[in-house]
PDB file with SEQRES, HELIX, SHEET and CRYST1 records, atoms N, CA, C and O in Angstrom:
SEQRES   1 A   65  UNK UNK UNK UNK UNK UNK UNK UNK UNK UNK UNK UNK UNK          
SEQRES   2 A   65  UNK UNK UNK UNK UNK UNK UNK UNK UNK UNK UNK UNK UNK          
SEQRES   3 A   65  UNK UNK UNK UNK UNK UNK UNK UNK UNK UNK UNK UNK UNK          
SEQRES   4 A   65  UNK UNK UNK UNK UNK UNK UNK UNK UNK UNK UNK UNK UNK          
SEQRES   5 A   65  UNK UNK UNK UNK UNK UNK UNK UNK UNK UNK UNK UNK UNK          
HELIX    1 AA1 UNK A   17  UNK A   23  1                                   7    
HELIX    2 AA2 UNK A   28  UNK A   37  1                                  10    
HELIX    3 AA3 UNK A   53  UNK A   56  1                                   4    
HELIX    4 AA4 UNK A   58  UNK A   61  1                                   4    
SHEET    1 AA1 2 UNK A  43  UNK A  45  0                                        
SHEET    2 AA1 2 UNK A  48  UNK A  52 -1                                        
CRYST1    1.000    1.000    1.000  90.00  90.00  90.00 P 1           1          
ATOM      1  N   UNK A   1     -28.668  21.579 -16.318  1.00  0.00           N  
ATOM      2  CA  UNK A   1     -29.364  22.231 -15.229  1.00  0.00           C  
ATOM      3  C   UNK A   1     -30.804  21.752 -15.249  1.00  0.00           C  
ATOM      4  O   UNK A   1     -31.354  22.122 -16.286  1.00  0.00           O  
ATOM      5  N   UNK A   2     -31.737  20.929 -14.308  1.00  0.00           N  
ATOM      6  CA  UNK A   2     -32.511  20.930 -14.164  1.00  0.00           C  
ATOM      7  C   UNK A   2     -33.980  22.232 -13.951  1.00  0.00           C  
ATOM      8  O   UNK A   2     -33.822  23.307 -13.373  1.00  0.00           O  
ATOM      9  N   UNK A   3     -35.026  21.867 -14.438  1.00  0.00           N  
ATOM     10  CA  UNK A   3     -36.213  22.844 -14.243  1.00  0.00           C  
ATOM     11  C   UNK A   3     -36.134  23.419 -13.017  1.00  0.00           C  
ATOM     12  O   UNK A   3     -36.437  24.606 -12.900  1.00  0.00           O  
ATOM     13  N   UNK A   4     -35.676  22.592 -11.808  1.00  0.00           N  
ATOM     14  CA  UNK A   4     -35.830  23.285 -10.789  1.00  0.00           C  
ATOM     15  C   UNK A   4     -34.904  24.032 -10.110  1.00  0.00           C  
ATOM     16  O   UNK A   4     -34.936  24.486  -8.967  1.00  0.00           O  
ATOM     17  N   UNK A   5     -34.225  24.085 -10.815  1.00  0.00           N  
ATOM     18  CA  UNK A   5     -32.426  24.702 -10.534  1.00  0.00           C  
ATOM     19  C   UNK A   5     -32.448  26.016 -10.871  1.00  0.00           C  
ATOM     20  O   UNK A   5     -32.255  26.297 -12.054  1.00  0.00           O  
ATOM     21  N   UNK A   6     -32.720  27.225  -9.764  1.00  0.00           N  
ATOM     22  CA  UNK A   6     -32.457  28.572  -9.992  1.00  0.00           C  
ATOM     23  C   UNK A   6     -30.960  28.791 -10.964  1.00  0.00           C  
ATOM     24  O   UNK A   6     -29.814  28.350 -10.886  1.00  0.00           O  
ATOM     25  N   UNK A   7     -31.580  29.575 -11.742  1.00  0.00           N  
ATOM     26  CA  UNK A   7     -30.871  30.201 -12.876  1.00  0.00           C  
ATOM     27  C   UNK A   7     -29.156  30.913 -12.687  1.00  0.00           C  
ATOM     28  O   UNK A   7     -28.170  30.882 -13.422  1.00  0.00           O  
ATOM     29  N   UNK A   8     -29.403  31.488 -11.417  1.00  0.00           N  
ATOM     30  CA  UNK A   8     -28.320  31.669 -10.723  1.00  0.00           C  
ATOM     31  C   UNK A   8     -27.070  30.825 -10.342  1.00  0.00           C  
ATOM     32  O   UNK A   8     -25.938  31.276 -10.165  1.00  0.00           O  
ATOM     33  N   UNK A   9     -27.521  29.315 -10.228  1.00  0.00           N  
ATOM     34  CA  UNK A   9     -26.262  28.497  -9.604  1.00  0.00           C  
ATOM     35  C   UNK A   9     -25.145  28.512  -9.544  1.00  0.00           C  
ATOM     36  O   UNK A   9     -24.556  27.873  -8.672  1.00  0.00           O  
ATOM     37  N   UNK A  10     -24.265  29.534 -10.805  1.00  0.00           N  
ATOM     38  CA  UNK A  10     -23.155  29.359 -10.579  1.00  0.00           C  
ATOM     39  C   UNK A  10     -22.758  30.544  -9.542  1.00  0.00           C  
ATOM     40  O   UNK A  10     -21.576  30.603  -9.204  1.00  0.00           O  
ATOM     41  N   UNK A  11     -23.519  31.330  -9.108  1.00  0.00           N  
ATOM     42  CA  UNK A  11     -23.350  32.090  -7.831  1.00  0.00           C  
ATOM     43  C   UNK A  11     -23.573  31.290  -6.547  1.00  0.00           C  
ATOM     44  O   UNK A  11     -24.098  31.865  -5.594  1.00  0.00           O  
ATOM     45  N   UNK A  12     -23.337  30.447  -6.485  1.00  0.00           N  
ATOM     46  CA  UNK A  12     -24.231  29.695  -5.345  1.00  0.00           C  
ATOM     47  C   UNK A  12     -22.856  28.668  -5.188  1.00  0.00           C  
ATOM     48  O   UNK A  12     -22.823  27.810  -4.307  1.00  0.00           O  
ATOM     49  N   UNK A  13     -21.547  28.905  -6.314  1.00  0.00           N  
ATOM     50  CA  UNK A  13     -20.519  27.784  -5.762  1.00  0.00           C  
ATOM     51  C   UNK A  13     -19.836  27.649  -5.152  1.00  0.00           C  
ATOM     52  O   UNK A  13     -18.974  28.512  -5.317  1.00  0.00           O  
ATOM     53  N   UNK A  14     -19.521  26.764  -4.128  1.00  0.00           N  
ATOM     54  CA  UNK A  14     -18.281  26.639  -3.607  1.00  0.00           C  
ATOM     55  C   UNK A  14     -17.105  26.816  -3.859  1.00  0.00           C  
ATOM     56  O   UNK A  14     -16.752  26.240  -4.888  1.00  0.00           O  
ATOM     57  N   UNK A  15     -16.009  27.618  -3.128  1.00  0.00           N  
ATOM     58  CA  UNK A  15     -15.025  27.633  -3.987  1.00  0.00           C  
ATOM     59  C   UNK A  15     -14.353  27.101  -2.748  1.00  0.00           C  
ATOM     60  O   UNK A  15     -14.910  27.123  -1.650  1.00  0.00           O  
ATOM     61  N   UNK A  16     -12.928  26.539  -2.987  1.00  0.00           N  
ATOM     62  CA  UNK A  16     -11.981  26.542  -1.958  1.00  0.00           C  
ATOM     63  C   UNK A  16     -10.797  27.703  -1.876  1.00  0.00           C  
ATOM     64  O   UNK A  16     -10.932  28.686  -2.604  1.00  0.00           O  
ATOM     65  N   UNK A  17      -9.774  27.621  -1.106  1.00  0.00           N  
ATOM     66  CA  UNK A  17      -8.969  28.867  -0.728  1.00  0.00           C  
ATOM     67  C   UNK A  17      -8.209  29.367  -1.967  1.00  0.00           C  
ATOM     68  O   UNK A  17      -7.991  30.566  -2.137  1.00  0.00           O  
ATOM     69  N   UNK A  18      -7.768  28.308  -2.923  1.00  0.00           N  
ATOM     70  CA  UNK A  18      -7.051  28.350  -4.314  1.00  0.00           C  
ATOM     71  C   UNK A  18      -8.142  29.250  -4.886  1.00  0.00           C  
ATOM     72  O   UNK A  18      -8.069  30.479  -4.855  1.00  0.00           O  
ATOM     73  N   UNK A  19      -9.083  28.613  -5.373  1.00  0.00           N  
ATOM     74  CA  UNK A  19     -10.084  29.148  -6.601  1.00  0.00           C  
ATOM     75  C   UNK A  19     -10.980  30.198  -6.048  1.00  0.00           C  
ATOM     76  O   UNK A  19     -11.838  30.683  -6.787  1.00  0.00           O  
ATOM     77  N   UNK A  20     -10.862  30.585  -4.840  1.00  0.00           N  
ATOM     78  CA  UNK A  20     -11.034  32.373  -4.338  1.00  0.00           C  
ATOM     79  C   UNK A  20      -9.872  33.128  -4.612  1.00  0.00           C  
ATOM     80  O   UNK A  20      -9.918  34.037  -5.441  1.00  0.00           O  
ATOM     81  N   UNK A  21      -8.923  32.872  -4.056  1.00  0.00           N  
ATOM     82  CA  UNK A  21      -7.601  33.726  -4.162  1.00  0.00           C  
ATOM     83  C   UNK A  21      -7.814  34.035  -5.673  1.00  0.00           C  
ATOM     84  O   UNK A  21      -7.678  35.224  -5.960  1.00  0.00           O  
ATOM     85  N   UNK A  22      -8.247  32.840  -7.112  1.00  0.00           N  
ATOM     86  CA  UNK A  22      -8.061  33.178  -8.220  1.00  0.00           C  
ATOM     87  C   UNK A  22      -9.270  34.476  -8.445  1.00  0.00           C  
ATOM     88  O   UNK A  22      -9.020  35.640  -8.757  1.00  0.00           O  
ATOM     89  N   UNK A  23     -10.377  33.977  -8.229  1.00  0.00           N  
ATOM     90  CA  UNK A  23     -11.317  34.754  -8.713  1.00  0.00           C  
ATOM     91  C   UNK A  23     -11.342  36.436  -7.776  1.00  0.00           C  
ATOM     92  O   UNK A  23     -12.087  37.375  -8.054  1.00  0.00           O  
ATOM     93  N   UNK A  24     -10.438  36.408  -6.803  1.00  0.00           N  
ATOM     94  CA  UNK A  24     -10.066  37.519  -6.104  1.00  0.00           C  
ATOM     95  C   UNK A  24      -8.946  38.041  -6.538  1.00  0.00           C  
ATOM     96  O   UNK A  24      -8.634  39.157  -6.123  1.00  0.00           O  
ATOM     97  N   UNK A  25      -8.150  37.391  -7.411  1.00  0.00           N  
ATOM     98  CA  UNK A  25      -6.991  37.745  -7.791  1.00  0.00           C  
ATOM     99  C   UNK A  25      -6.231  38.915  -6.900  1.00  0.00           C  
ATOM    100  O   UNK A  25      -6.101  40.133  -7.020  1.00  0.00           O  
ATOM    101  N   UNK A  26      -5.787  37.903  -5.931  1.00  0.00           N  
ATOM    102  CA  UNK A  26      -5.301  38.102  -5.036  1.00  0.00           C  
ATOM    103  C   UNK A  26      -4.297  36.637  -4.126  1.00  0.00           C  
ATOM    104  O   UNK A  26      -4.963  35.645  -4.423  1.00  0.00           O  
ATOM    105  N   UNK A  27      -3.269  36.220  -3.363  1.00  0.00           N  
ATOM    106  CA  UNK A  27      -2.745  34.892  -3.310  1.00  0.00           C  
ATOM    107  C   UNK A  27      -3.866  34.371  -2.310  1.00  0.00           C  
ATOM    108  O   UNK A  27      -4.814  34.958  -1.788  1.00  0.00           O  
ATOM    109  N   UNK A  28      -3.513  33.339  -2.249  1.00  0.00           N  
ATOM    110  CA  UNK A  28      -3.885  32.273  -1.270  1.00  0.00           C  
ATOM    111  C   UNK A  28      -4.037  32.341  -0.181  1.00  0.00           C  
ATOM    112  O   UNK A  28      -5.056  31.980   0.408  1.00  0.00           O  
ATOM    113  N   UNK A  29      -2.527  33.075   0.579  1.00  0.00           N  
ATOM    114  CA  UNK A  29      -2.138  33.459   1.837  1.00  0.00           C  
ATOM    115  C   UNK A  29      -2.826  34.920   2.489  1.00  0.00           C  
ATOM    116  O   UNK A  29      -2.874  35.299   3.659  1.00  0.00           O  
ATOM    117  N   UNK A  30      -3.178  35.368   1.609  1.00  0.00           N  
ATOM    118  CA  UNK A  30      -4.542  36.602   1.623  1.00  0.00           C  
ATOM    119  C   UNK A  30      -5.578  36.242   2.058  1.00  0.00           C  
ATOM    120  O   UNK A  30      -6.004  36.569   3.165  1.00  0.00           O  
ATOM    121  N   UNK A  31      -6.233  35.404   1.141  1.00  0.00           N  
ATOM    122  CA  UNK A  31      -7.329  34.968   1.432  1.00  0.00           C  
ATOM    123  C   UNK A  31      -7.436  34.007   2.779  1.00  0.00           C  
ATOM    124  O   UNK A  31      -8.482  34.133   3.415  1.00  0.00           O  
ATOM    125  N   UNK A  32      -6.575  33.173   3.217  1.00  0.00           N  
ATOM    126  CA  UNK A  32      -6.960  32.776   4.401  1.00  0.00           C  
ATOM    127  C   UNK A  32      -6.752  33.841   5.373  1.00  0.00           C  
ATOM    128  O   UNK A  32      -7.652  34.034   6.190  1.00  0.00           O  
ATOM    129  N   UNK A  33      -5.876  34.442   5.405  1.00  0.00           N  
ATOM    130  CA  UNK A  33      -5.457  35.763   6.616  1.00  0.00           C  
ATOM    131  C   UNK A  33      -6.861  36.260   6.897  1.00  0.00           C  
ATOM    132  O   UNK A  33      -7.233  36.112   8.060  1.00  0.00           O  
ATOM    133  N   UNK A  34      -7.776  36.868   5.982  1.00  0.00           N  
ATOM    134  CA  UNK A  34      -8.908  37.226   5.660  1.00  0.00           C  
ATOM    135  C   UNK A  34      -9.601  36.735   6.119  1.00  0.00           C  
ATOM    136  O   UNK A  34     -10.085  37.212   7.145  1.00  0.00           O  
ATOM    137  N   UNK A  35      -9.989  35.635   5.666  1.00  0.00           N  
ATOM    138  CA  UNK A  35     -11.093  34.439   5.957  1.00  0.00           C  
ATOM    139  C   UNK A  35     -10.759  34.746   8.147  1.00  0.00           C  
ATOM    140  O   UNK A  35     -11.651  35.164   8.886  1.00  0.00           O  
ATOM    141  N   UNK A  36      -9.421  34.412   8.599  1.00  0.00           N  
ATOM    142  CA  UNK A  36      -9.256  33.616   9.558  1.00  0.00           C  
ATOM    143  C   UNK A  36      -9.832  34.609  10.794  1.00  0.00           C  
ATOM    144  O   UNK A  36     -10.505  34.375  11.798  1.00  0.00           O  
ATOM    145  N   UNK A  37      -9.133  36.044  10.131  1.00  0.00           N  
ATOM    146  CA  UNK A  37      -9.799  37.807  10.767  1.00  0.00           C  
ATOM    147  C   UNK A  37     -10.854  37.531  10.737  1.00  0.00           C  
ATOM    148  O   UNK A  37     -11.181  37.089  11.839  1.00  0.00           O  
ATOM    149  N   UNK A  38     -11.729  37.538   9.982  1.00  0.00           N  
ATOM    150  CA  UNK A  38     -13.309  37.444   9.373  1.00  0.00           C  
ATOM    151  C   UNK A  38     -13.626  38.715   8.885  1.00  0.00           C  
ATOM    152  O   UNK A  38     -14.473  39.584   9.092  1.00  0.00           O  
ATOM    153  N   UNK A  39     -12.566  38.511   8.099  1.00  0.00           N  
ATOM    154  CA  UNK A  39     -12.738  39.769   7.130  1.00  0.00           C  
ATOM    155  C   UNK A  39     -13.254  40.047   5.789  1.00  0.00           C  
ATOM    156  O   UNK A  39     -13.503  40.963   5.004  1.00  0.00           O  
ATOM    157  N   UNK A  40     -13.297  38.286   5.997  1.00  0.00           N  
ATOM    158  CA  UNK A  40     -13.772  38.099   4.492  1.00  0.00           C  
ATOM    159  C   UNK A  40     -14.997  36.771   4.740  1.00  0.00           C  
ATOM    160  O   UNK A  40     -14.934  35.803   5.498  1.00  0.00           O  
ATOM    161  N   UNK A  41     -15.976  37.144   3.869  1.00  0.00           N  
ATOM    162  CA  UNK A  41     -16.765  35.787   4.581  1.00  0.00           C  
ATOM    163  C   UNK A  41     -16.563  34.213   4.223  1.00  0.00           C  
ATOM    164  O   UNK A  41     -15.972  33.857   3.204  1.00  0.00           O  
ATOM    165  N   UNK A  42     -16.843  33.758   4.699  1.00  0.00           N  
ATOM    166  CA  UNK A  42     -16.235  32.029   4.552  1.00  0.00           C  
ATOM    167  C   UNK A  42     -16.844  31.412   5.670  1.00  0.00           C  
ATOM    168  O   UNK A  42     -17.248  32.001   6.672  1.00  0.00           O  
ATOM    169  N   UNK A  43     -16.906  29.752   5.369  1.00  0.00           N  
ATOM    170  CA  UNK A  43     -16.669  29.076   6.709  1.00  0.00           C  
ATOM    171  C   UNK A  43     -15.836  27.942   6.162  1.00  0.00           C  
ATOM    172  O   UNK A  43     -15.380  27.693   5.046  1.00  0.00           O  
ATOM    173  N   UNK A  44     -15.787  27.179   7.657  1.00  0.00           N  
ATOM    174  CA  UNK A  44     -15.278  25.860   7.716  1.00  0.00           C  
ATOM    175  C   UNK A  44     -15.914  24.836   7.865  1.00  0.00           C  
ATOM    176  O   UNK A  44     -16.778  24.579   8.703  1.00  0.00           O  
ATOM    177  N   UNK A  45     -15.309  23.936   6.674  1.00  0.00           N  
ATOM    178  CA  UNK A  45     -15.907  22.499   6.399  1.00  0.00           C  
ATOM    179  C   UNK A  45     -14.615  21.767   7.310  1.00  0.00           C  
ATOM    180  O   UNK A  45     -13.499  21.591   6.822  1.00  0.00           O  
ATOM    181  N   UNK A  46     -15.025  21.339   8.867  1.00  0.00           N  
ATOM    182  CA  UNK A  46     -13.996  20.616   9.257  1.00  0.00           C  
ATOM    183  C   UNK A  46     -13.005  21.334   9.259  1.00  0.00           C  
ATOM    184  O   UNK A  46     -13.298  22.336   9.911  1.00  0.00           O  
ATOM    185  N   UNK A  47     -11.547  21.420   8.742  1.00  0.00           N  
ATOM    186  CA  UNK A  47     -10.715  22.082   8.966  1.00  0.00           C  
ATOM    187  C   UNK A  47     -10.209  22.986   7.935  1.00  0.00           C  
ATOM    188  O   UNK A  47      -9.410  23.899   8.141  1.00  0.00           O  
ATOM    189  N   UNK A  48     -10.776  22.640   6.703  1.00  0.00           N  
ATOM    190  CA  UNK A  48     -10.634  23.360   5.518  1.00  0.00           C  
ATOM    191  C   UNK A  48     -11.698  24.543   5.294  1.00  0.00           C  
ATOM    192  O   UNK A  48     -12.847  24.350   5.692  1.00  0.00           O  
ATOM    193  N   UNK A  49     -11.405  25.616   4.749  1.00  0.00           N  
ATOM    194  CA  UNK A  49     -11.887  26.969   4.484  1.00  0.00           C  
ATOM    195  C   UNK A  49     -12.607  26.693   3.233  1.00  0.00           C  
ATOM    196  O   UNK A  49     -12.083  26.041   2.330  1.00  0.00           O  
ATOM    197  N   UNK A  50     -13.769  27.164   3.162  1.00  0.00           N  
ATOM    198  CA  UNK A  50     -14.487  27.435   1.887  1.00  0.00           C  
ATOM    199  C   UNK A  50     -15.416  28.772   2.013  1.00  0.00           C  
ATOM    200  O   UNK A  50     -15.865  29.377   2.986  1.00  0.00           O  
ATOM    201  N   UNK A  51     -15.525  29.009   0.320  1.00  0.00           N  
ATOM    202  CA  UNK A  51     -16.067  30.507   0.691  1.00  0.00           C  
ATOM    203  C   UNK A  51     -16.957  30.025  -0.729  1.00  0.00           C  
ATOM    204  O   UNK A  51     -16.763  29.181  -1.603  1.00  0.00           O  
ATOM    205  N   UNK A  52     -18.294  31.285  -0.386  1.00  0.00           N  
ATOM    206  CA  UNK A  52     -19.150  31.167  -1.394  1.00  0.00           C  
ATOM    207  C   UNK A  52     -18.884  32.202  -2.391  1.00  0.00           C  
ATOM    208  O   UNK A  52     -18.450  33.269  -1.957  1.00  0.00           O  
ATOM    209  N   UNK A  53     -19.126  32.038  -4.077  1.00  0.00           N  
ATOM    210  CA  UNK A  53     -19.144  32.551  -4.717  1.00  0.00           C  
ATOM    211  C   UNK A  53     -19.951  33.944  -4.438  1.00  0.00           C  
ATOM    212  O   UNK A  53     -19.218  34.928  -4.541  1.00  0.00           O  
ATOM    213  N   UNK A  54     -20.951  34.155  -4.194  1.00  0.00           N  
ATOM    214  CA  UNK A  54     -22.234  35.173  -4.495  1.00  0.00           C  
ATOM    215  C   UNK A  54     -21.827  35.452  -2.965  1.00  0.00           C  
ATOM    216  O   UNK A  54     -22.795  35.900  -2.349  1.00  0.00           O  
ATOM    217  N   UNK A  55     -20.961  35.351  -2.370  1.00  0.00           N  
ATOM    218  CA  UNK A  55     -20.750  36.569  -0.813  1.00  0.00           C  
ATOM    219  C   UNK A  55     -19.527  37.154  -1.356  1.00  0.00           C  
ATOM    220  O   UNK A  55     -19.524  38.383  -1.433  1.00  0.00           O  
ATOM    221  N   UNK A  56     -18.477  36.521  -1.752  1.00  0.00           N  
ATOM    222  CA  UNK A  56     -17.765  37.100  -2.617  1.00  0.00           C  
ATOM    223  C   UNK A  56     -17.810  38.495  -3.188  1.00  0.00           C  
ATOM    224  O   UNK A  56     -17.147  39.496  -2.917  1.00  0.00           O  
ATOM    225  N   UNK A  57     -18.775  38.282  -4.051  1.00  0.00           N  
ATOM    226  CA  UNK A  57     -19.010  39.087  -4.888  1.00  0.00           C  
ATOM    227  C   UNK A  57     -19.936  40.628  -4.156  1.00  0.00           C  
ATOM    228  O   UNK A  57     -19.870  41.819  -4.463  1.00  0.00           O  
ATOM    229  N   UNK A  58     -20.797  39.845  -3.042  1.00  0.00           N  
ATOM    230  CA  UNK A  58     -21.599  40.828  -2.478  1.00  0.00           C  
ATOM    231  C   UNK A  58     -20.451  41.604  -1.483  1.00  0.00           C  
ATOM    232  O   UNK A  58     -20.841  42.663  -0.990  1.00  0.00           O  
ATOM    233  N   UNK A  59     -19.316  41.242  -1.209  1.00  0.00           N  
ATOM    234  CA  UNK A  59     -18.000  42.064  -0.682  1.00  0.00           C  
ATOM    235  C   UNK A  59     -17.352  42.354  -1.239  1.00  0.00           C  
ATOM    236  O   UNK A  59     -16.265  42.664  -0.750  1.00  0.00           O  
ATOM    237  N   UNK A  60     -17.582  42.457  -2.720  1.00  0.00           N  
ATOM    238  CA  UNK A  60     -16.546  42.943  -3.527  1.00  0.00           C  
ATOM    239  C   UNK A  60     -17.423  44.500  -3.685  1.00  0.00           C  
ATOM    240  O   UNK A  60     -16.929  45.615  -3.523  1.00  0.00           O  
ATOM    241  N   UNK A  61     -18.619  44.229  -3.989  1.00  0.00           N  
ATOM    242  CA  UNK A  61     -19.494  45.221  -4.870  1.00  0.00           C  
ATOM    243  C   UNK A  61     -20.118  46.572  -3.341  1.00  0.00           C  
ATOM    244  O   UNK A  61     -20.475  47.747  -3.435  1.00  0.00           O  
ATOM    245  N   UNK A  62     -20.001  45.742  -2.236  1.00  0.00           N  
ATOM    246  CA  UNK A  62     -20.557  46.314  -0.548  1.00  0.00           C  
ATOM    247  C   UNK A  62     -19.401  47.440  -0.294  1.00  0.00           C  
ATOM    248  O   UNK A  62     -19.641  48.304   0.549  1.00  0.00           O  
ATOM    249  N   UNK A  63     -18.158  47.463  -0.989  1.00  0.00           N  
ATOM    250  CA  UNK A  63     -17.160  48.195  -0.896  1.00  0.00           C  
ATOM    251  C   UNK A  63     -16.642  48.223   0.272  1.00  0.00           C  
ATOM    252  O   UNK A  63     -16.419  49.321   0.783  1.00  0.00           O  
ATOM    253  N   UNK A  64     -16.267  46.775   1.106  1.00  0.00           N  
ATOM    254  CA  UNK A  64     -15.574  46.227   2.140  1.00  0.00           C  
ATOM    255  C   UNK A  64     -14.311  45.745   1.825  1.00  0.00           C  
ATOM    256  O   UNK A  64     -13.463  45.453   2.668  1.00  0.00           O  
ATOM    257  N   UNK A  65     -14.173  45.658   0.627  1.00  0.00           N  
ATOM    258  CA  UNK A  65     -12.699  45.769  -0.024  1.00  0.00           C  
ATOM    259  C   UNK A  65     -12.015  46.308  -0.127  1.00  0.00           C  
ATOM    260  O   UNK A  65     -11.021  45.933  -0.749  1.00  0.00           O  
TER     261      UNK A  65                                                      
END                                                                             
């Protein structure tokens, strides 16, 4: 990690639809249903879904779950 690299970064990662579903422990097919409602936050890179770590979490903890 560089000096200038907030301390935080690993809140700041990208995940794709697999490695949300994991860290949501919850499937795959959830998480896009979610994502597609906008029920869950995410966007799209092109045609693929990605979601951020640290919104994640701020909808886990916002009690929108």
């Amino acid at each position: 990690m560089s000096p200038s690299s907030p301390p935080s970064e690993k809140h700041d990662e990208v995940m794709t639809p697999d490695e949300a579903a994991l860290f949501l422990k919850v499937s795959k097919k959830t998480v896009l249903r979610q994502a597609r409602l906008g029920e869950l936050p995410a966007g799209k890179v092109g045609r693929a879904w990605r979601f951020r770590r640290s919104e994640l979490l701020d909808f886990l903890t916002s009690g929108a779950a």
